[in-house]
MIDO-248699 format. One record per residue (C-alpha): residue number from 1; residue in one letter; chain; x, y, z. Coordinates in pm, whole numbers, plus 50000, padded with zeros to 5 digits. Example, Ala and Ser with C-alpha at 12.3 -4.5 7.8 and 13.67 -1.06 7.14 Angstrom:
2
k:1, r:A, c:A, px:51230, py:49550, pz:50780
k:2, r:S, c:A, px:51367, py:49894, pz:50714
# end
This chain:
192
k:1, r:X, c:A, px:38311, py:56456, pz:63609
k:2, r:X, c:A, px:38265, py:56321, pz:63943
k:3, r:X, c:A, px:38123, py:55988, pz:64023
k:4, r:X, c:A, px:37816, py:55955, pz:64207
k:5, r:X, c:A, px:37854, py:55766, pz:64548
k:6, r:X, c:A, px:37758, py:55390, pz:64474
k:7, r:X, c:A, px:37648, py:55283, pz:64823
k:8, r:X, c:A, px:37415, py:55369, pz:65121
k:9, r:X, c:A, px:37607, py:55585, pz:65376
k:10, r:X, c:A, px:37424, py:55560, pz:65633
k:11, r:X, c:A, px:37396, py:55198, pz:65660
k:12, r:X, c:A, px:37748, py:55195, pz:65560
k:13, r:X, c:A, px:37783, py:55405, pz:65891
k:14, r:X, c:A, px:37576, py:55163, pz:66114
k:15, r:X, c:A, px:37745, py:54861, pz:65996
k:16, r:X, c:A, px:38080, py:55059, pz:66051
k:17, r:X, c:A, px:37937, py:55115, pz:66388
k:18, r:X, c:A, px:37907, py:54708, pz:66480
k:19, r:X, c:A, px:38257, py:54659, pz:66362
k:20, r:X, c:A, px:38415, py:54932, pz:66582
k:21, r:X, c:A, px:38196, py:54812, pz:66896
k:22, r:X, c:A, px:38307, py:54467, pz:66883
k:23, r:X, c:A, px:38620, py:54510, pz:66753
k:24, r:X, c:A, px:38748, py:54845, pz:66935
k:25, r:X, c:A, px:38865, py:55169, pz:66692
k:26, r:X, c:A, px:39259, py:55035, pz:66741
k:27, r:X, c:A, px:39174, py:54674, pz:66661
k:28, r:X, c:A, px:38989, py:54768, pz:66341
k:29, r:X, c:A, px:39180, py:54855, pz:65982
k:30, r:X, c:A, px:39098, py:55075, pz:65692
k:31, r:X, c:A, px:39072, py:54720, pz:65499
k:32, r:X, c:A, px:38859, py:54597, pz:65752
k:33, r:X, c:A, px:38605, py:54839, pz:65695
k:34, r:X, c:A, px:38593, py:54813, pz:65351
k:35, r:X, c:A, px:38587, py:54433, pz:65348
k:36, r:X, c:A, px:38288, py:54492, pz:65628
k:37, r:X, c:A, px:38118, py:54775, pz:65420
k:38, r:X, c:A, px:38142, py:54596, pz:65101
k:39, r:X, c:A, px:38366, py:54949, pz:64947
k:40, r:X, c:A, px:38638, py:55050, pz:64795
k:41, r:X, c:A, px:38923, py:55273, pz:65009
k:42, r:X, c:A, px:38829, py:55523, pz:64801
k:43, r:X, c:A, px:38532, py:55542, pz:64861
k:44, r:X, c:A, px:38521, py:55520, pz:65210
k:45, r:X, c:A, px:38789, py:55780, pz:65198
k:46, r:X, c:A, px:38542, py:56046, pz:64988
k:47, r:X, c:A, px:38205, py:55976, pz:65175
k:48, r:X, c:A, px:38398, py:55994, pz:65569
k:49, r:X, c:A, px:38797, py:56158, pz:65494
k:50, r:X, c:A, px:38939, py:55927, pz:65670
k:51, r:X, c:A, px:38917, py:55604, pz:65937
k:52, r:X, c:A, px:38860, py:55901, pz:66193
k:53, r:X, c:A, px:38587, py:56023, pz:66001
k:54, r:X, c:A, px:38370, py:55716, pz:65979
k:55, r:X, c:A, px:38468, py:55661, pz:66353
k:56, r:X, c:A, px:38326, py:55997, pz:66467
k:57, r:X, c:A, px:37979, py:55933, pz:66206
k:58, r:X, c:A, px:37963, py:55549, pz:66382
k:59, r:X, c:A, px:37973, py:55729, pz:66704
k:60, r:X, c:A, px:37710, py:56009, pz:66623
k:61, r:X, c:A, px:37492, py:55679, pz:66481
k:62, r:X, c:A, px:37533, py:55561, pz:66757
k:63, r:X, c:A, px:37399, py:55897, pz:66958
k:64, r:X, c:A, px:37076, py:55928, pz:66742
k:65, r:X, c:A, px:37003, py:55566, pz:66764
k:66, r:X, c:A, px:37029, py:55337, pz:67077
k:67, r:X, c:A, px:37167, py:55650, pz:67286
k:68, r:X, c:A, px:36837, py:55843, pz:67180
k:69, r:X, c:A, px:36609, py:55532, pz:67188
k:70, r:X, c:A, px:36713, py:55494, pz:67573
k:71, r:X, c:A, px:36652, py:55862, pz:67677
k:72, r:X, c:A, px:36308, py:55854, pz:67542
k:73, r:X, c:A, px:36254, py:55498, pz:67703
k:74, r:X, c:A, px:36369, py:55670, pz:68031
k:75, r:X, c:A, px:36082, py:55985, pz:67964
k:76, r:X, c:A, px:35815, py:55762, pz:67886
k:77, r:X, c:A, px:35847, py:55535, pz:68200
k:78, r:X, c:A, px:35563, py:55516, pz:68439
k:79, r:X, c:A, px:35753, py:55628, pz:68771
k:80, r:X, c:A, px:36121, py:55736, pz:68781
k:81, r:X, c:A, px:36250, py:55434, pz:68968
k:82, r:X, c:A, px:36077, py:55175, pz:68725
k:83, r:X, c:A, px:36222, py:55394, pz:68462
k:84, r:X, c:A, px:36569, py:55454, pz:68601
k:85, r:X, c:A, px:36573, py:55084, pz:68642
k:86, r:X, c:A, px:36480, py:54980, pz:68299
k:87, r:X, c:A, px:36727, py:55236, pz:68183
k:88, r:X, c:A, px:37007, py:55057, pz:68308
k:89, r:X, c:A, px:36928, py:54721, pz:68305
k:90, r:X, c:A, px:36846, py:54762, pz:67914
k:91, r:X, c:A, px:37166, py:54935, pz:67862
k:92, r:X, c:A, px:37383, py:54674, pz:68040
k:93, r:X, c:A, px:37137, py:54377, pz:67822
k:94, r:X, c:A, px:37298, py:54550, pz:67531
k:95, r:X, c:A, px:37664, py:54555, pz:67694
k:96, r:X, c:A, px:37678, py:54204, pz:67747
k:97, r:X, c:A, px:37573, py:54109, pz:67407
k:98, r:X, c:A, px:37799, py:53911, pz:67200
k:99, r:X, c:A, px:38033, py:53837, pz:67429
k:100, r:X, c:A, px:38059, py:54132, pz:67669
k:101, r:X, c:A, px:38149, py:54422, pz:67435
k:102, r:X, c:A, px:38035, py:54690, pz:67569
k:103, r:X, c:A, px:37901, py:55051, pz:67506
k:104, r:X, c:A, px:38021, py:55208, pz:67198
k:105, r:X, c:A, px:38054, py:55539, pz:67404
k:106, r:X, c:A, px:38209, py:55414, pz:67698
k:107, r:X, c:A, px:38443, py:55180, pz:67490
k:108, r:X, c:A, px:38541, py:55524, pz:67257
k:109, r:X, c:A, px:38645, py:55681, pz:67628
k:110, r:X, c:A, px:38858, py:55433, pz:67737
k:111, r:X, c:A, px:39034, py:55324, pz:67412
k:112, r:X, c:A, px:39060, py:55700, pz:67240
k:113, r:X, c:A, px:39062, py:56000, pz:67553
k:114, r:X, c:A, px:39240, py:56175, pz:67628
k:115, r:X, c:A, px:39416, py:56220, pz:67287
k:116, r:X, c:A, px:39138, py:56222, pz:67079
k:117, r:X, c:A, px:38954, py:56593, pz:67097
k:118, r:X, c:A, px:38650, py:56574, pz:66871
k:119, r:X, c:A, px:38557, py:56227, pz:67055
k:120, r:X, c:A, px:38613, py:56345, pz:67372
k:121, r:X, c:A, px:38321, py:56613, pz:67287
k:122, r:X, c:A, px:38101, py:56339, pz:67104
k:123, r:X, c:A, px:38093, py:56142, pz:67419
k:124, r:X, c:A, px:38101, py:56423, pz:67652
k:125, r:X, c:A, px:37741, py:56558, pz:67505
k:126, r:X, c:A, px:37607, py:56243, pz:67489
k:127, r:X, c:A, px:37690, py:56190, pz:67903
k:128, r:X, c:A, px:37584, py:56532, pz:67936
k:129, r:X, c:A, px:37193, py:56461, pz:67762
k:130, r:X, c:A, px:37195, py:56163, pz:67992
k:131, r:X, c:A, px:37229, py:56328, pz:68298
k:132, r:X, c:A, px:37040, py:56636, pz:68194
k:133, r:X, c:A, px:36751, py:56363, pz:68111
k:134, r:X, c:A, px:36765, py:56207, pz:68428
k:135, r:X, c:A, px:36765, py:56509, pz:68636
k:136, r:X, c:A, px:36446, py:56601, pz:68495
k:137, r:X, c:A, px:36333, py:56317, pz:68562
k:138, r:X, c:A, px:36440, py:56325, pz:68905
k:139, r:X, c:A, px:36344, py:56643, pz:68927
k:140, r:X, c:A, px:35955, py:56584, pz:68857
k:141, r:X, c:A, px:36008, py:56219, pz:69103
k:142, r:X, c:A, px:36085, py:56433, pz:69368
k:143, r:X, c:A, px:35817, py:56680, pz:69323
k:144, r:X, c:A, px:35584, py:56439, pz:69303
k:145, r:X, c:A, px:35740, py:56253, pz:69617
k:146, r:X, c:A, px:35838, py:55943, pz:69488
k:147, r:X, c:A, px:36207, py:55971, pz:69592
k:148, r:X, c:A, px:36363, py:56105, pz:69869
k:149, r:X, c:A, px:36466, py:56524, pz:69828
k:150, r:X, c:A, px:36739, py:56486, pz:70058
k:151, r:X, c:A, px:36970, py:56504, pz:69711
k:152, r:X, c:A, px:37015, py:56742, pz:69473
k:153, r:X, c:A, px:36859, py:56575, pz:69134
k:154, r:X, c:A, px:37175, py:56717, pz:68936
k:155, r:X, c:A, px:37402, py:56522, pz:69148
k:156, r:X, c:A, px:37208, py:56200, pz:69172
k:157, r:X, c:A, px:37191, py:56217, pz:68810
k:158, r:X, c:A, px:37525, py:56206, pz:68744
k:159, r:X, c:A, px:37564, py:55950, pz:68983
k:160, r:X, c:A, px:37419, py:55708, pz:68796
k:161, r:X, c:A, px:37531, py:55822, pz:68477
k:162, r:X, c:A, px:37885, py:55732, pz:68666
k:163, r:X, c:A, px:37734, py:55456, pz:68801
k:164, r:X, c:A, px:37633, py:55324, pz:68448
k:165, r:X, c:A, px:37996, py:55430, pz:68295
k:166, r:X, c:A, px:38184, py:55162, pz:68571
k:167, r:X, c:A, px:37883, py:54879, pz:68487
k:168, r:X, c:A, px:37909, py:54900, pz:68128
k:169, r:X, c:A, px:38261, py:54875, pz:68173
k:170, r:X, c:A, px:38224, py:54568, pz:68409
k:171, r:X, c:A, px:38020, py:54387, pz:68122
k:172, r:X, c:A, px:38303, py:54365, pz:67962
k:173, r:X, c:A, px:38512, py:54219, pz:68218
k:174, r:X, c:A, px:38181, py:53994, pz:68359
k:175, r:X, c:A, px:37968, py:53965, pz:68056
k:176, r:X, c:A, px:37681, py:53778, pz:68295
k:177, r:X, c:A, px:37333, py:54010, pz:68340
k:178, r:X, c:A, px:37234, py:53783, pz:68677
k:179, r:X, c:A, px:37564, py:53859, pz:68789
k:180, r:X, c:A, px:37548, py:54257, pz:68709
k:181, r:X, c:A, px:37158, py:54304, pz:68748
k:182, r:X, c:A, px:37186, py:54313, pz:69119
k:183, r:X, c:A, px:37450, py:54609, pz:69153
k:184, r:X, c:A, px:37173, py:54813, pz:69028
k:185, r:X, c:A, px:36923, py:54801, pz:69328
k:186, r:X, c:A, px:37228, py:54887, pz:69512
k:187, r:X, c:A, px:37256, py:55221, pz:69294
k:188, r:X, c:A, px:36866, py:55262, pz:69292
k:189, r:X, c:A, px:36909, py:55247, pz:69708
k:190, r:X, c:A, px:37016, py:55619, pz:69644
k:191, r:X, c:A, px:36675, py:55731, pz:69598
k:192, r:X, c:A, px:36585, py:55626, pz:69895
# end
């Protein structure tokens, strides 16, 4: 007879989450987890596989959560620049937190691509709804006229999703938001 699962997976999953992003997917053991999680191997092992498993469900936590929370902060803001703006700033807030650590996403492409397949696609569609997101949004700025058309919103949007990528990554390095903020009216000078 099997036994029934003892713990709460998903906050299992979003404290798995905070380990990996401060700690890095390397950096962070099987008996880390469980100490972490407050489990047994095995049952980590039955609710995720595997250390891969749980990696992949932090990551897709991560997607629904603070990934999704920004892309609806970026559709409700009043006009695309104040938006755009808020998007990154808030995102690179969040990178410099506790020391500079990062984004989960961008952390998971530097430390796991290219060997790792099924990441490479986790992070993949989450750059991919970024940009789509803030193409519309360009999109409707520049139909309304509040950026310059001389740019194809596609392009600008991934842009500053690449734009974003190299910050987040430079929170790490310079984990100091007066020192980052201004790098993004630089990037917002591009929809000018």
């Amino acid at each position: 007879m099997a036994r029934t699962r003892e713990f709460d997976t998903e906050a299992a999953v979003s404290r798995a989450m905070e380990l990996f992003w401060t700690r890095g997917y390397e950096a962070t053991s099987v008996r880390d987890l469980t100490r972490h999680l407050g489990i047994g191997q095995g049952s980590l092992y039955a609710a995720f596989g595997d250390k891969d498993g749980l990696y992949r469900a932090a990551l897709e936590h991560y997607r629904t959560t603070l990934a999704a929370a920004a892309l609806r902060s970026l559709e409700e803001g009043a006009d695309a620049r104040s938006a755009i703006r808020t998007l990154l700033v808030e995102r690179m807030r969040i990178a410099v937190e506790q020391g500079g650590r990062g984004c989960l996403v961008v952390n998971a492409a530097c430390e796991r691509l290219p060997e790792d397949p099924s990441v490479r696609r986790i992070v993949r569609d989450m750059q991919d709804a970024s940009r789509d997101a803030l193409a519309e949004v360009l999109r409707v700025a520049g139909a309304r006229g509040e950026i310059a058309a001389r740019h194809d919103p596609y392009t600008l949007a991934a842009y500053l999703v690449t734009f974003l990528n190299g910050l987040l990554v430079s929170s790490k390095i310079t984990p100091d938001l007066e020192a980052l903020e201004p790098l993004v009216e630089v990037a917002l000078a591009a929809l000018d």
